[in-house]
C-alpha positions as CSV (number, residue, x, y, z in Angstrom):
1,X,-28.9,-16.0,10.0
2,X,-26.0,-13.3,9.4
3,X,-27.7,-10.6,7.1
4,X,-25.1,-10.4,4.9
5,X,-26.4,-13.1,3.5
6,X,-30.1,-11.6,2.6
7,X,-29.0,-9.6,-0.3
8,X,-30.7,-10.4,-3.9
9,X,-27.2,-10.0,-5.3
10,X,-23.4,-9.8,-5.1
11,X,-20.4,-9.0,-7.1
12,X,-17.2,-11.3,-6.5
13,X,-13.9,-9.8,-7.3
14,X,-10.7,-11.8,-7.4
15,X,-7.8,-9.9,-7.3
16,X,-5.5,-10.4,-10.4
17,X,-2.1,-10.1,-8.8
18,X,-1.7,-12.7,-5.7
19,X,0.0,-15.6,-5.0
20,X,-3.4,-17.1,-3.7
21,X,-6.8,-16.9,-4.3
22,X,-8.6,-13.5,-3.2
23,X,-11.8,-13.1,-3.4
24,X,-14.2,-9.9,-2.3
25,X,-17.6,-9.9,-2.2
26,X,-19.6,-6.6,-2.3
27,X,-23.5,-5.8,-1.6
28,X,-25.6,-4.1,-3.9
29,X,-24.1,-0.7,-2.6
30,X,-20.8,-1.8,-3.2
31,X,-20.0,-2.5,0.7
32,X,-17.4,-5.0,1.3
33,X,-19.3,-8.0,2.9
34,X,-17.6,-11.1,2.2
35,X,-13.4,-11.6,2.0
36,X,-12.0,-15.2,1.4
37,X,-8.4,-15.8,0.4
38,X,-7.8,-19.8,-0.8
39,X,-4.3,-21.5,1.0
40,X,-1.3,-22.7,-0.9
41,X,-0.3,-25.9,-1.2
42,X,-3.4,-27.8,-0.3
43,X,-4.4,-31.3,-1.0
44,X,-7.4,-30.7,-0.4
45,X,-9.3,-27.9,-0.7
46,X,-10.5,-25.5,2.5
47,X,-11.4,-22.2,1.6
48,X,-12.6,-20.0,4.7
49,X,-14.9,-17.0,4.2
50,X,-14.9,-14.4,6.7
51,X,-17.0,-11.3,7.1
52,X,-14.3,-9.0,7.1
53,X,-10.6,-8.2,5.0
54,X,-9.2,-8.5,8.3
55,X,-10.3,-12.1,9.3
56,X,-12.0,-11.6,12.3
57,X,-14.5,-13.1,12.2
58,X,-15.6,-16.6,10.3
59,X,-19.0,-17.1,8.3
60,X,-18.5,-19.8,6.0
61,X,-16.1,-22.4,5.8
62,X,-16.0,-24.5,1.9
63,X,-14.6,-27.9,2.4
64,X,-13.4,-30.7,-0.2
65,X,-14.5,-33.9,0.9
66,X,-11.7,-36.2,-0.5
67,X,-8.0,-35.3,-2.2
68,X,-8.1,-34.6,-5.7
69,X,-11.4,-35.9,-6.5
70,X,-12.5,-35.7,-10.0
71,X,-16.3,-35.6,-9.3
72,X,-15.6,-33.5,-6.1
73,X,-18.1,-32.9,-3.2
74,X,-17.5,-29.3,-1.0
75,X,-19.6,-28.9,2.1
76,X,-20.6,-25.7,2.7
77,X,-21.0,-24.8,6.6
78,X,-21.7,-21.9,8.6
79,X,-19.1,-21.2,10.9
80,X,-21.3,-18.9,13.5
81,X,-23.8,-21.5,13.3
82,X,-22.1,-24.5,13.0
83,X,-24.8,-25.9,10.7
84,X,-24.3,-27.1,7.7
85,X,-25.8,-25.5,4.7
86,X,-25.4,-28.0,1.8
87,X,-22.9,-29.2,-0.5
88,X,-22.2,-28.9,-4.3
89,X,-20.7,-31.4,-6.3
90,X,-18.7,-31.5,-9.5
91,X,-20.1,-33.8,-12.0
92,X,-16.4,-35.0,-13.5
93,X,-16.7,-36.2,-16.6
94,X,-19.8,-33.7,-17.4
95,X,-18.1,-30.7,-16.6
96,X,-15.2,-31.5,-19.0
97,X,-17.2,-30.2,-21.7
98,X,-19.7,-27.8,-20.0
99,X,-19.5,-27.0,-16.3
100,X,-22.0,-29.1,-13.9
101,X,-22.7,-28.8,-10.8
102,X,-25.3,-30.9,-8.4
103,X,-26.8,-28.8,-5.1
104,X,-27.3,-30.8,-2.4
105,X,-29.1,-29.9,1.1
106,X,-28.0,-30.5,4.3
107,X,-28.5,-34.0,3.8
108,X,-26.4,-34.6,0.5
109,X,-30.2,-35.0,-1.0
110,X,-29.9,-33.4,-4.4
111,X,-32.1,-30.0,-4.7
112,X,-30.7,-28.7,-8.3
113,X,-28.0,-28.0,-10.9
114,X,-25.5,-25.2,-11.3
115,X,-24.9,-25.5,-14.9
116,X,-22.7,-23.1,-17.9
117,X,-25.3,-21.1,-20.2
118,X,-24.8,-23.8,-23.1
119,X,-22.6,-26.5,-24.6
120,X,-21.3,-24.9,-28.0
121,X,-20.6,-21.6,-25.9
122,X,-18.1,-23.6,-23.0
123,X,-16.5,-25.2,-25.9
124,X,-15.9,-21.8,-27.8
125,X,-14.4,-21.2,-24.1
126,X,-12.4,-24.0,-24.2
127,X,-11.1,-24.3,-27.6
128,X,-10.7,-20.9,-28.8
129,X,-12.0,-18.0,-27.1
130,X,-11.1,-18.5,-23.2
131,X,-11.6,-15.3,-20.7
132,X,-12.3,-13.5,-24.1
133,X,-15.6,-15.1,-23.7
134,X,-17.1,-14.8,-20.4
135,X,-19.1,-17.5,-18.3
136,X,-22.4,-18.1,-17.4
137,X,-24.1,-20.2,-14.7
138,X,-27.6,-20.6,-14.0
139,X,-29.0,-23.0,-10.7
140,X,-32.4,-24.1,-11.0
141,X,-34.5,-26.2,-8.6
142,X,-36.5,-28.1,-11.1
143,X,-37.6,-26.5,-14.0
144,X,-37.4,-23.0,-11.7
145,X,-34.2,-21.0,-11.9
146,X,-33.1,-19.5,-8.5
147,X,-29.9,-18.3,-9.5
148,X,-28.1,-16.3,-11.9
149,X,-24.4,-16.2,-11.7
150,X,-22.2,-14.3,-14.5
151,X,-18.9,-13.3,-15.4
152,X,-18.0,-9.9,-16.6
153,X,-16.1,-9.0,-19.3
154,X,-12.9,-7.9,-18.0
155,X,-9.1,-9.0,-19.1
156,X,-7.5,-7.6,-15.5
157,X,-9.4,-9.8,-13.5
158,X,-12.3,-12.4,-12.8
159,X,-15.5,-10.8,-11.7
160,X,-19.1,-12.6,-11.1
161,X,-22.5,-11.3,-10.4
162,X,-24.3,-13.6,-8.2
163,X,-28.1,-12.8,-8.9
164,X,-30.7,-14.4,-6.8
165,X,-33.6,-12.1,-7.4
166,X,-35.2,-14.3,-9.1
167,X,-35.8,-16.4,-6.2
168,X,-39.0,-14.7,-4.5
169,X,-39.2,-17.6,-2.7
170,X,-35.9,-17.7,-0.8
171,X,-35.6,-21.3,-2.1
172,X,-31.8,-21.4,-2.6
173,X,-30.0,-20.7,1.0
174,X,-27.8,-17.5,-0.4
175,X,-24.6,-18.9,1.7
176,X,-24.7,-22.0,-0.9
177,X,-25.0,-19.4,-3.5
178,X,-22.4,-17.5,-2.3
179,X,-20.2,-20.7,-1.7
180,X,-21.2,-21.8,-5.5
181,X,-19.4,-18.9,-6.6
182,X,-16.4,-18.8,-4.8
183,X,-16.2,-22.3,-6.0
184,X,-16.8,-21.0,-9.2
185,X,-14.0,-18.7,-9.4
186,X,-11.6,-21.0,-7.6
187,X,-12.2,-23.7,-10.3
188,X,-11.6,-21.1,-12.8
189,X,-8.4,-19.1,-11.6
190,X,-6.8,-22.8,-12.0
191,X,-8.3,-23.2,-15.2
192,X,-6.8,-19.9,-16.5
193,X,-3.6,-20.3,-14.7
């Protein structure tokens, strides 16, 4: 496996002024690792994660399964493999109120949740408060959580530490981590647009 992806954590940036999605992913020592940058106009959603700003070279590919699909399903492959990883899924009407996530394997068999810190806080989000209040995920396997994944407080532009130290035992592959949280912001930049 690539070994940007054995970091215990990341911070995702997406930059505030584009036309598109940007996203830049940075190491612990604040080294550019990751770079994704979403398409316009797309039915259905394909973001492409590369290992560079210059998009050289491919690592991750995030694909919607279906147009518009409220409940929808994103494959997450590696690119230099060409193995896929896993996939995460929306749960629709769930995630209305309070974001919900299932994390599949390779084989769409369901391994956890990604789920927002609690119900009254996403609806404090949702109502009233919106970026002024920023989110939380956790992803557990079980009853263990493998996965930390926060926002920042900042009104220029979205930020997210992806925490995985936690996980000792390497349980959650770090690309569907990553992947979670480029979904995460993707979902969100919509929202707040």
């Amino acid at each position: 496996m690539n070994p940007i992806f054995q970091h215990p954590n990341y911070l995702l940036k997406r930059q505030a002024i584009a036309l598109t999605g940007k996203f830049r992913i940075y190491d612990p020592l604040e080294n550019l690792v990751l770079f994704s940058e979403q398409k316009m106009f797309r039915w259905k959603e394909d973001i492409r994660v590369y290992g560079d700003e210059a998009k050289t070279r491919e690592v991750l590919s995030i694909k919607a399964r279906q147009i518009m699909d409220f409940s929808a399903a994103y494959d997450v492959v590696d690119t230099e493999m060409n193995q896929k990883v896993g996939a995460l899924r929306r749960k629709g009407w769930r995630s209305l109120f309070r974001d919900e996530w299932e994390v599949l394997d390779e084989n769409d068999n369901v391994k956890g949740l990604l789920f927002e810190d609690s119900m009254g806080l996403a609806m404090l989000r949702r109502l009233l408060l919106g970026s002024w209040l920023p989110q939380n995920y956790d992803i557990t396997f079980g009853t263990t959580r493998v996965a930390d994944l926060k926002q920042n407080f900042n009104l220029f532009r979205y930020e997210l530490n992806l925490d995985f130290s936690m996980d000792v035992a390497r349980t959650l592959d770090r690309r569907l981590g990553i992947a979670a949280g480029i979904l995460l912001a993707a979902v969100e930049g919509k929202q707040s647009n």
